[in-house]
N, C-alpha and C positions, 0 to 999 in steps of 0.2 A: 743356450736356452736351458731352462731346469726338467722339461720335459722331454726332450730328445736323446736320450740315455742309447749307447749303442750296446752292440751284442757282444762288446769286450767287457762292456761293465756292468749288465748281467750274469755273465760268465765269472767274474771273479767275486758278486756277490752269491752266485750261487757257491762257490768253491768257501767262499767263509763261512757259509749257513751250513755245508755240510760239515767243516771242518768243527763248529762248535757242537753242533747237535749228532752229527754222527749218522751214515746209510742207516742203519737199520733201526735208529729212533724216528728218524723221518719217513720210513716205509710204514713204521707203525703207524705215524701218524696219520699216514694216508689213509693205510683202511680203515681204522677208526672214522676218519671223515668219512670216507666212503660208503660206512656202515652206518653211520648217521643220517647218511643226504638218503640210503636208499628206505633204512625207516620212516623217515620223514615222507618219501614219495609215497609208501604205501599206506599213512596213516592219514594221506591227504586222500586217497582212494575210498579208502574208510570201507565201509559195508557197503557200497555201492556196487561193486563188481561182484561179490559174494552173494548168493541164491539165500535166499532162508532156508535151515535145514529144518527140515521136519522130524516131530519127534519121534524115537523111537518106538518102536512095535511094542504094546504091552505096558505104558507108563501112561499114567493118565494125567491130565492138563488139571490141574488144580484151576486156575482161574476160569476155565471154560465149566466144571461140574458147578460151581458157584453160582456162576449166572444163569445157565440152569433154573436155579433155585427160584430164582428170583422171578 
């Protein structure tokens, strides 16, 4: 069958994948994935989990003196 692949012919495609590309360009690649998938998680987070900071002591809200005005 075409889907029943055993752990012999795994194994000697993994040994051609690293033989072309090489341990330590495939570890790069890892973490570059890794670093991707974990920005990605946190961009999915978004400002949701982050409090609104309030602003600091001494600077005044330009948008709030306007309305004010009004």
């Amino acid at each position: 069958m075409m889907g029943s692949f055993s752990i012999w012919h795994w194994l000697i495609v993994l040994v051609i994948v690293m033989l072309v590309f090489g341990t330590k360009k495939l570890g790069n690649m890892g973490s570059d994935i890794g670093k991707a998938v974990k920005g990605f998680k946190d961009g999915v987070k978004g400002d949701e989990d982050k409090p609104a900071t309030p602003a600091a002591p001494g600077t005044i809200d330009v948008d709030a003196k306007e309305k004010n005005k009004l």
